[in-house]
N, C-alpha and C positions, 0 to 999 in steps of 0.2 A: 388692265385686267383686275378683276376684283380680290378679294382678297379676305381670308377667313377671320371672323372678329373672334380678337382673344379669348375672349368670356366665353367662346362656342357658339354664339346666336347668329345675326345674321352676318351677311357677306359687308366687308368697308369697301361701299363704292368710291370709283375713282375719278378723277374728270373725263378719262375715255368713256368709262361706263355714262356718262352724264352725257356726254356730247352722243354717243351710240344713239341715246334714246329720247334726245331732245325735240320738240314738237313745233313746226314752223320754219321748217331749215331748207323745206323743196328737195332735201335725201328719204332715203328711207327708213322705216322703225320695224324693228323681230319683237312678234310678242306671242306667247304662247296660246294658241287657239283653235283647238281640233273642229275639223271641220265634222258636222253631226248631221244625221239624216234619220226616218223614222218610217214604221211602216207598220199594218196592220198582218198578222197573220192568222188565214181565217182557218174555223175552226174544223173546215172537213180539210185542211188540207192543201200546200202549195200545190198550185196548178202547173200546165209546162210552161209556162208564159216566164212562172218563176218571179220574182221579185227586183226591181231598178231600186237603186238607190244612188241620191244627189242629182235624178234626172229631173225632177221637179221642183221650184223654188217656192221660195214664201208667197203665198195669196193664190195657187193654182192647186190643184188635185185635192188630195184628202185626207185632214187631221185622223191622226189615229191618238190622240193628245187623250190622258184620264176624263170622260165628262166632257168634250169640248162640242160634240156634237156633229152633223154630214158638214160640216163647215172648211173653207179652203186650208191650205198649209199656214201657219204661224210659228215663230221662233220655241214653239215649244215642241214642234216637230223636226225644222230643218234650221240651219243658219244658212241656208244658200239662199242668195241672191239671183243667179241665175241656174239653169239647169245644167251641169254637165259641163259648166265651166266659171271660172273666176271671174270676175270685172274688168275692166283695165285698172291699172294699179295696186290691182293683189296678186300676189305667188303664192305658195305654198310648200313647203318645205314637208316632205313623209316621211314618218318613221315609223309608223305600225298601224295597227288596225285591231279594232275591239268590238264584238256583234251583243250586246247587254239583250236580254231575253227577258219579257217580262210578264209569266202565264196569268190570263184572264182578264188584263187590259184591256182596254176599249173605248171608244170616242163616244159611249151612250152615256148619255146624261143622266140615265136614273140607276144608273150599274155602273158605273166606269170601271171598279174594282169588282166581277164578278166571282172572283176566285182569291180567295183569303189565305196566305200560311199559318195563322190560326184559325179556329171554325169551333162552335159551340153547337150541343145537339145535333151533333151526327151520328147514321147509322156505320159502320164499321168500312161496309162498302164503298162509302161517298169519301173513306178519305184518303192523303195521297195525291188529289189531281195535281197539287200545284208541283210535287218533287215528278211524276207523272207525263205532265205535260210538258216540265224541261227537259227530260231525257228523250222523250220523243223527237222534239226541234234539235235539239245538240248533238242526237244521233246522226241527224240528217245534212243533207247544203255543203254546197260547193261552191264559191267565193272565186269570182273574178273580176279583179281588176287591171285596166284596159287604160292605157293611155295612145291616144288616137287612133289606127284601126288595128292594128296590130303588136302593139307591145305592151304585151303583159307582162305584172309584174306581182300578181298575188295570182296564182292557179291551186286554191288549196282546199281539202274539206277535212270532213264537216265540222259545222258548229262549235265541235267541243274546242277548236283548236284556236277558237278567237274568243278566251275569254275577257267579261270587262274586269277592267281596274277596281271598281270598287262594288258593292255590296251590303247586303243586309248579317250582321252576326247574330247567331241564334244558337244556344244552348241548347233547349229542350228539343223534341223531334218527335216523340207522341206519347198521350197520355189520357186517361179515362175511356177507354174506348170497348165495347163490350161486344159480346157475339149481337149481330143485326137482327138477328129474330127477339131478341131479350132487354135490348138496351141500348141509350143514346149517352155519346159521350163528346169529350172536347180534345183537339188536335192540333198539335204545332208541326206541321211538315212544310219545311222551309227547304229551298236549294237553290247552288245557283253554280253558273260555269268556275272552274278555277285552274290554275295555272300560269305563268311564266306569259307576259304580254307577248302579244305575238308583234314581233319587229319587222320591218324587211329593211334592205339597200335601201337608204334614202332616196325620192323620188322627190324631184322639183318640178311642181305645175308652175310652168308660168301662165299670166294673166290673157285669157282667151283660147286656152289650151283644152279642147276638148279631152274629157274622158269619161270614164264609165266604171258604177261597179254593182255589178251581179249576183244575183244567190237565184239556185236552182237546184232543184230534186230530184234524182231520181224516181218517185213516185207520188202519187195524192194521197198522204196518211192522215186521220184523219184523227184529231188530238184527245186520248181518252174522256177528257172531261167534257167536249164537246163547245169548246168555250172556242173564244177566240184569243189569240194572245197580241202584244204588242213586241217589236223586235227593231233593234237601232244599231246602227252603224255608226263607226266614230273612226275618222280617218287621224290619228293622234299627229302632231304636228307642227309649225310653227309660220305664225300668217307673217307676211313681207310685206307690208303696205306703204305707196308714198304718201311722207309727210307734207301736207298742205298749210 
């Protein structure tokens, strides 16, 4: 077991800890690696179809990636390798789940970033989409997660209640902005989910273990600024892989 270094920095590995995580050995190695999935949400509106996530692996459906283009899935959208279940020789170890929101996103090459938390020369009206368009989405979605046909183990909404781990920090929140019939000004409106990560009962996928996880809506709202945003799922975790 490791053990804390005096000076308060890192942990003094041990030879368990050595031997745990040694490469070559035909056991297997734990290393910290949330499994991530990505999705486009459009801007009239989740439909009833609702939205899959992890059902699609790298090289099939459709980058919703900044700038990437109608182009297939890449790591900068999913880490799955297959759809809806692990490889032979991976598990996975759950401990929580985090839905990152990201308003005005989009896979267009000449806009990826349509929607700015700052903004220069705007009328009074125009600004707001991006605090706007997250309350919209975080108000909304219902979150299930499904291990083979019947055991679920996330039944929970909406949005607000899976914030991510990390973000952007922002001071300011708005500034120069004048009555719209009179004047153009400049605006910092930032926001993003926040709260306590949402954990559950650890869940162990083993490797070939179908599962599933879900967001669906109540209705088709349809997002003030009219944009489209981008929205990820992040199964937090720890990957089990045999060592070769």
């Amino acid at each position: 077991m490791s053990m804390q270094s005096p000076a308060g920095g890192r942990p003094i590995l041990t030879q368990t800890d050595l031997q745990n995580h040694q490469v070559g050995t035909g056991g297997q190695d734990i290393i910290w690696a949330p499994l991530q999935d990505h999705n486009a949400w459009p801007s009239a509106g989740i439909g009833s179809g609702g939205l899959l996530f992890f059902s699609t692996q790298k090289g099939q459906g459709t980058s919703s990636a900044p700038g990437a283009g109608a182009v297939a899935k890449t790591i900068f959208d999913t880490n799955m390798t297959l759809g809806g279940q692990l490889g032979m020789g991976n598990d996975f170890y759950t401990i929580g789940v985090e839905m990152p929101v990201y308003p005005g996103v989009s896979n267009n090459t000449t806009t990826p970033f349509a929607l700015y938390p700052g903004i220069g020369s705007q009328a009074s009206a125009n600004t707001g989409f991006f605090a706007n368009d997250l309350w919209n989405i975080l108000c909304q979605g219902y979150i299930v997660f499904a291990v083979g046909t019947d055991r679920n183990f996330v039944q929970d909404g909406p949005l607000m209640n899976f914030p991510p781990t990390v973000g952007m920090d922002v001071a300011a929140a708005l500034a120069q902005i004048g009555p719209v019939t009179t004047s153009l000004g400049n605006a910092i409106v930032y926001a993003r989910g926040a709260g306590e990560p949402y954990t559950i009962v650890p869940v162990y996928l083993k490797a070939t273990q179908q599962f599933t996880f879900a967001l669906t809506t109540a209705a088709t709202i349809a997002l003030p600024s009219s944009l489209p945003a981008r929205i990820g799922a992040r199964l937090r975790g720890y990957l089990i892989r045999q060592v070769t």
